[in-house]
Backbone bond lengths (Angstrom), bond angles and torsions (degrees), N, CA, C in turn:
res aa  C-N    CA-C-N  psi(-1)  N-CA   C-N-CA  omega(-1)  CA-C   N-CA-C  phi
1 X - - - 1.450 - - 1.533 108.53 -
2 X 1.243 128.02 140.77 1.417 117.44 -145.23 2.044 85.04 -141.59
3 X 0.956 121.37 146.14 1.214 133.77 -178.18 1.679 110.26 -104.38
4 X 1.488 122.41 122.66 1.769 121.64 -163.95 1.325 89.61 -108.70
5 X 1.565 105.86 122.18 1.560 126.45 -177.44 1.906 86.72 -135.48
6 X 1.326 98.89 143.23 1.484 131.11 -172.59 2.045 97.95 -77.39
7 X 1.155 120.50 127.94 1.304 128.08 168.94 1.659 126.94 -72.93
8 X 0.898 127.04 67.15 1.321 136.43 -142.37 1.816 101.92 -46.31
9 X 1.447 116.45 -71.52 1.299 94.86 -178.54 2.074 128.10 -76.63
10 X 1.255 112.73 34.01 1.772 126.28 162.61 2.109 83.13 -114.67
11 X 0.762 140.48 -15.78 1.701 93.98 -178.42 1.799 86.73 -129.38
12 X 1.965 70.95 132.23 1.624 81.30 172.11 1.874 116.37 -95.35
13 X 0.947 104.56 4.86 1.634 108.57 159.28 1.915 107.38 -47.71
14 X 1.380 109.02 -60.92 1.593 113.38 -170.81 1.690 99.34 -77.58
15 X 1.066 129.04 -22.83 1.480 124.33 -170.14 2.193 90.61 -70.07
16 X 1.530 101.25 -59.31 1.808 110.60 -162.43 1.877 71.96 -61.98
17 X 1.103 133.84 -113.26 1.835 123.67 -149.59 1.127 124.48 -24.24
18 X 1.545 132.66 -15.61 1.261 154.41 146.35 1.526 119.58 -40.29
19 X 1.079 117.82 -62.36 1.181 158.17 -177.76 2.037 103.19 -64.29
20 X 1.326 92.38 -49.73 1.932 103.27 -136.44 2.100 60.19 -97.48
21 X 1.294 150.90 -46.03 1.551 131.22 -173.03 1.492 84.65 -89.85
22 X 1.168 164.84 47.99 1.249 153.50 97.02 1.862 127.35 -54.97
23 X 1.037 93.52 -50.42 1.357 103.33 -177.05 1.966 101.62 -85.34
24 X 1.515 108.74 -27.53 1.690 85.56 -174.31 1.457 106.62 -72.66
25 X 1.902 117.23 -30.77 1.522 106.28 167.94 1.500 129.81 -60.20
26 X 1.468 108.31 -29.99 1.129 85.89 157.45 1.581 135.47 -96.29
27 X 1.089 101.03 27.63 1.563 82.62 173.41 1.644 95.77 -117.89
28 X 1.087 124.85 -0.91 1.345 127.83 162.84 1.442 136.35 -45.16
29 X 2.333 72.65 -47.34 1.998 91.31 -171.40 1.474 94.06 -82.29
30 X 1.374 129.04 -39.18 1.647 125.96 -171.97 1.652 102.93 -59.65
31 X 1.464 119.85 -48.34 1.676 94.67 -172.42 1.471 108.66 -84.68
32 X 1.539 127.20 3.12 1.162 127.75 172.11 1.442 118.17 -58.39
33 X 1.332 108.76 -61.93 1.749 144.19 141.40 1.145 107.75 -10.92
34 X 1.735 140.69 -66.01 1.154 136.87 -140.21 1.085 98.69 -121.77
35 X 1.422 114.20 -1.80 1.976 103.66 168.37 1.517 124.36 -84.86
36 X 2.050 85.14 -30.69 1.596 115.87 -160.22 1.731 90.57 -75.90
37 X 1.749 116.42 -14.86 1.293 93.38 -157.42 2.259 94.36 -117.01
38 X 1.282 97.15 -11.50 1.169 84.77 -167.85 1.489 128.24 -81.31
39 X 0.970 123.69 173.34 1.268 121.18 -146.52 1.603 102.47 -100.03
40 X 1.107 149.38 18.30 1.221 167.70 151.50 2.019 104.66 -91.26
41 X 0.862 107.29 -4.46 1.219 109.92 157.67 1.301 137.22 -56.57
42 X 1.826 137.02 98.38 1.191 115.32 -149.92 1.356 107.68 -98.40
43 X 1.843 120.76 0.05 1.492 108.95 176.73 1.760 103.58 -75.32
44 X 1.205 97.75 -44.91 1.640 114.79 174.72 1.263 99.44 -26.73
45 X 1.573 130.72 -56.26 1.298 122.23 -140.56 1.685 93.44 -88.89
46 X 1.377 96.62 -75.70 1.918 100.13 161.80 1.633 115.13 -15.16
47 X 1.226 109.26 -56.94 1.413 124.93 -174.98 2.100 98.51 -50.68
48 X 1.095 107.28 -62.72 1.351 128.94 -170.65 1.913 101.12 -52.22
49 X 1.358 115.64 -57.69 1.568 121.14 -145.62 1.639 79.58 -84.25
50 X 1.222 140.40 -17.83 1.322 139.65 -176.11 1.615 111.43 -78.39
51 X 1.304 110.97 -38.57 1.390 123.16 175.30 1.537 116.35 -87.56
52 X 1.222 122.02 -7.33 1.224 128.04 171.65 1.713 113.59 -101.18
53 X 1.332 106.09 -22.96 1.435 104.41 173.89 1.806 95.05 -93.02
54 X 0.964 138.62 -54.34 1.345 129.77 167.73 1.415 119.63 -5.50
55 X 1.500 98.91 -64.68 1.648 130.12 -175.40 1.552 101.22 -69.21
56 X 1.120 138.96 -37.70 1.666 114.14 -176.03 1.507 101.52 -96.02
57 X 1.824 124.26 -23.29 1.596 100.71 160.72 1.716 126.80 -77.40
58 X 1.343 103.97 -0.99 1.957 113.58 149.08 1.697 110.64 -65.44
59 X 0.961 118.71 -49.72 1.235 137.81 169.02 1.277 115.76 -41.32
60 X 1.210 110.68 -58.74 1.239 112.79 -175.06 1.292 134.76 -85.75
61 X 1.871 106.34 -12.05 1.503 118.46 -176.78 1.465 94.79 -98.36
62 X 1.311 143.06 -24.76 1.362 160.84 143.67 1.739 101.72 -21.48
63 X 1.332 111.60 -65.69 1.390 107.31 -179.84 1.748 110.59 -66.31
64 X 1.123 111.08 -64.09 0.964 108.08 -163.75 1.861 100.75 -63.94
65 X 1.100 144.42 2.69 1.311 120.42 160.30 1.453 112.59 -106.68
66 X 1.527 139.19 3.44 1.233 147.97 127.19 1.959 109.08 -49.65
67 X 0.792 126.86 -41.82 1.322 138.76 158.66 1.757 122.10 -43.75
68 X 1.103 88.12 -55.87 2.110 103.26 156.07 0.784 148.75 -62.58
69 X 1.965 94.07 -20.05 1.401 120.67 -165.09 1.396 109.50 -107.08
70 X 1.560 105.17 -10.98 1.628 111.92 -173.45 1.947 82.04 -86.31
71 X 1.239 112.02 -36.64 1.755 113.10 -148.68 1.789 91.55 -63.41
72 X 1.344 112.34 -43.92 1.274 107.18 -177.62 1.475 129.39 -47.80
């Protein structure tokens, strides 16, 4: 009794699906990449004005307890 397994390089059926989930990962990871990075990005931007206002009220509680620290 003999078990029928497909010859991978004689059928080009498995070579093109081979091929055809090669190319959809990569083109998956490239527009994944270029959305996550481009600059029309609106979490990015949100993301950004949140970390920049973060940073000057660090800034600012920074001074003012160097400020306390001179008074002492």
């Amino acid at each position: 009794m003999s078990i029928p397994f497909y010859d991978f390089p004689s059928s080009p059926i498995l070579i093109i699906g081979a091929l055809g989930i090669t190319v959809a990962i990569a083109v998956f990871f490239v527009s994944y990449q270029k959305y996550f990075n481009s600059p029309l990005n609106k979490e990015l931007a949100e993301k950004k004005k949140a970390l920049i206002k973060e940073q000057k009220d660090l800034n600012e509680r920074l001074e003012k307890i160097e400020q306390d620290l001179k008074n002492l």
